[in-house]
C-alpha positions as CSV (number, residue, x, y, z in Angstrom):
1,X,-28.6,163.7,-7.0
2,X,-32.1,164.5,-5.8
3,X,-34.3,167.6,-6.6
4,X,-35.9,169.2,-3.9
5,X,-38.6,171.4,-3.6
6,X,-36.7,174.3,-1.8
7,X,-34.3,174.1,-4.4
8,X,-36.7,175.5,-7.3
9,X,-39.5,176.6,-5.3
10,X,-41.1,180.5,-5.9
11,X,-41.2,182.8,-3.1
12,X,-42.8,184.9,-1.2
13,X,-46.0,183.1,-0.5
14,X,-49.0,185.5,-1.5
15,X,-51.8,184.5,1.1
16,X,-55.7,186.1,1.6
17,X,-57.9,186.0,4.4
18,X,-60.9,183.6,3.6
19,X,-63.2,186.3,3.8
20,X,-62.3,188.6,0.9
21,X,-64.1,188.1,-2.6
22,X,-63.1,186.7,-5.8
23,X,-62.2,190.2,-7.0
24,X,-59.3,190.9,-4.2
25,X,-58.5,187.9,-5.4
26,X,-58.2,188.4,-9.0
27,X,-56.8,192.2,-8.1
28,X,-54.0,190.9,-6.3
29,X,-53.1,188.2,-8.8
30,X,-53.2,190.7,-11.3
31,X,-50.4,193.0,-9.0
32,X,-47.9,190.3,-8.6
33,X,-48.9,188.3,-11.7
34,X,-49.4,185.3,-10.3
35,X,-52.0,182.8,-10.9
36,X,-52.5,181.1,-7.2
37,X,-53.2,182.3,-4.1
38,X,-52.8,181.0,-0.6
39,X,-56.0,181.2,1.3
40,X,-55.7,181.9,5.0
41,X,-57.6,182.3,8.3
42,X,-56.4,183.9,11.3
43,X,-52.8,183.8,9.6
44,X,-53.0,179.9,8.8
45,X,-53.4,178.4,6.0
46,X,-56.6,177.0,5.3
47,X,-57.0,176.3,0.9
48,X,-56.3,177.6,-2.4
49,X,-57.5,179.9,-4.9
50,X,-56.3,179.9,-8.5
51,X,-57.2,181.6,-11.4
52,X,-58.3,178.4,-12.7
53,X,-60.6,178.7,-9.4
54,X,-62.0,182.1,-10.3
55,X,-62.9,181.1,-14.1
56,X,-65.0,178.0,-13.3
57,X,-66.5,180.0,-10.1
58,X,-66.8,183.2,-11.1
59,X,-66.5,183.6,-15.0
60,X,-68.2,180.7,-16.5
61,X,-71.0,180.6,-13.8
62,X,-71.5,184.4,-14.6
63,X,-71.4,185.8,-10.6
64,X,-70.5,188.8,-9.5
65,X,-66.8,188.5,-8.4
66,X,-67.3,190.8,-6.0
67,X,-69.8,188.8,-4.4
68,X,-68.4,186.2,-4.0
69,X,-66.4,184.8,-1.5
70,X,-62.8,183.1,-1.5
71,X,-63.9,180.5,1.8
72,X,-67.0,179.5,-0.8
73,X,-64.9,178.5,-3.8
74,X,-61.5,178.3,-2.7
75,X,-60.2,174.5,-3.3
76,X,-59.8,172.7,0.1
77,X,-58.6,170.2,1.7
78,X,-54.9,172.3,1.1
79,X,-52.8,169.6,-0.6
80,X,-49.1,170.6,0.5
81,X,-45.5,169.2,0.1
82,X,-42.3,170.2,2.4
83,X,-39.4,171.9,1.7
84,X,-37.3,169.3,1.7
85,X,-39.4,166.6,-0.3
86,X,-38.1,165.5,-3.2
87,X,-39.6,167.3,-6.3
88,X,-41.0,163.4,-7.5
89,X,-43.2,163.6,-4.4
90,X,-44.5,167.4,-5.6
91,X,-45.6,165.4,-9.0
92,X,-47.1,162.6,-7.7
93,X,-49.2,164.8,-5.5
94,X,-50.2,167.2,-8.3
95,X,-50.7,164.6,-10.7
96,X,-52.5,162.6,-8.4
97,X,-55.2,165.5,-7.2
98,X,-55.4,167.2,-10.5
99,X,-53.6,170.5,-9.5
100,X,-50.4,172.8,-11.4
101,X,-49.0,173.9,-8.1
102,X,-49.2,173.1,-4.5
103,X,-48.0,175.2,-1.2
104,X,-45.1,174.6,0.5
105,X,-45.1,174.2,4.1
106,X,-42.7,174.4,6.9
107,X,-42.9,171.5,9.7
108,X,-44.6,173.6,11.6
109,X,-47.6,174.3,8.9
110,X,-45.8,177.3,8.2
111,X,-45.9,178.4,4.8
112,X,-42.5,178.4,2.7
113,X,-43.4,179.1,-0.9
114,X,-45.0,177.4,-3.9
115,X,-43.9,174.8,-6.7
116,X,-45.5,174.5,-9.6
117,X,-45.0,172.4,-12.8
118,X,-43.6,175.4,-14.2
119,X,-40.9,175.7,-11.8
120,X,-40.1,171.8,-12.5
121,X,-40.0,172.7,-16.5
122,X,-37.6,175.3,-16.1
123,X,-35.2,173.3,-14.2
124,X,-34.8,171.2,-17.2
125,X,-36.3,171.0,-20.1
126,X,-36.3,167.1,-20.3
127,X,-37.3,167.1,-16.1
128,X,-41.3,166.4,-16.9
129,X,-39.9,163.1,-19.0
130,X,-37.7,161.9,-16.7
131,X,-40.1,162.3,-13.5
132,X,-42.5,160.6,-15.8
133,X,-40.5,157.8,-16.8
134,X,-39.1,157.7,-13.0
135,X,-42.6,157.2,-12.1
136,X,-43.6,154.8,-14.4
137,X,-40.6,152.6,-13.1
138,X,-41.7,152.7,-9.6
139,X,-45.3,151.7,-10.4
140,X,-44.4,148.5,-12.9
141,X,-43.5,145.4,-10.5
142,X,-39.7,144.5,-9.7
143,X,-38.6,140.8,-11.5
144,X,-35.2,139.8,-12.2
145,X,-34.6,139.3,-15.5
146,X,-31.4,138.3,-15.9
147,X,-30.5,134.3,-15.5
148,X,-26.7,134.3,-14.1
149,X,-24.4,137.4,-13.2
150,X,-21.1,137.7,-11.2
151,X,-20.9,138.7,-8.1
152,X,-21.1,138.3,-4.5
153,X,-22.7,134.8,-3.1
154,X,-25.4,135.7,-0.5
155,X,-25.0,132.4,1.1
156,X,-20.8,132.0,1.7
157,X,-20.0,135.8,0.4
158,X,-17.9,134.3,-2.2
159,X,-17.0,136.0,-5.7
160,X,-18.1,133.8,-8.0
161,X,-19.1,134.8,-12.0
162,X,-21.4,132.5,-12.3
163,X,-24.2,133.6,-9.4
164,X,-27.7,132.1,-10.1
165,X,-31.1,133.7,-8.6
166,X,-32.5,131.5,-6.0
167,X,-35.8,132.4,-3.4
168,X,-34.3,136.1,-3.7
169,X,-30.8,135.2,-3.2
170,X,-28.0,135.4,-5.8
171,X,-26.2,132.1,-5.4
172,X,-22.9,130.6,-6.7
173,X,-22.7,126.7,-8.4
174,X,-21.0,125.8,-5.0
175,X,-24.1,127.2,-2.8
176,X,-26.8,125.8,-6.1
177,X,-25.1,122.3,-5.6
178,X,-25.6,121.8,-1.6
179,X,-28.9,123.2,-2.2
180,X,-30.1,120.5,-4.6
181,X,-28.4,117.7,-2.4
């Protein structure tokens, strides 16, 4: 059975307007003690903030956090998964683009809540291997390895125990026989 997002997802969403600084930012993180912010203009969302954000913005390049606006440091484009996606997709994604968490968003752009990799660790402690291992299957190339098995012919639907792999098709000695002649 598949995972989905809504299913271990955090809510509520905490947004900010584009216009506040790095400090309302870190203030309100700080309040709910969360580490990610959703940015926002007129109401919609627009790009993130994390604290990750502030330290390599703010910290380490010794600015004034007050000074410095969220719309001049906030990560952008917004990468985003759907409620219903399945929790593999939310990996991919924030393996793929570097990034611990990633909004939620309704069909309508709307925003739902947040997943992180946290939320994915606590479902299941073995969850991270598995999606890894999952994802490592669909990447390596599909080849039959097996030689003969039993089952149905795809040529005259047959049972047969002896089906051979032939162009893609599973085959019985019947089927293999008017093939060669």
């Amino acid at each position: 059975m598949a995972i989905l997002v809504k299913d271990i997802m955090s809510k509520p969403v905490i947004t900010i307007d584009e216009n506040k600084n790095a400090r309302d930012a870190g203030k309100i993180m700080k309040k709910v003690r969360r580490g990610f912010l959703l940015v926002t203009r007129k109401g919609k969302p627009i790009g993130a903030i994390s604290d990750s954000d502030l330290i390599k913005n703010v910290i380490v390049a010794n600015k004034k956090a007050s000074q410095v606006k969220l719309k001049k440091i906030m990560t952008r484009p917004l990468i985003t998964v759907r409620p219903d996606d399945d929790i593999l997709v939310a990996v991919r994604k924030m393996k793929k683009n570097n990034v611990h968490r990633l909004p939620v968003v309704s069909e309508e752009g709307r925003p739902v809540g947040v997943i992180s990799l946290t939320d994915i660790a606590k479902t299941s402690p073995e969850m991270l291997d598995l999606l890894e291992y999952r994802l490592k299957m669909k990447e390596m190339p599909f080849e039959i390895k097996e030689t003969y098995t039993s089952g149905i012919c795809d040529s005259c639907l047959n049972y047969s125990d002896k089906l051979t792999n032939y162009d893609d098709q599973w085959l019985c000695e019947s089927c293999m026989d008017e093939l060669e002649t």
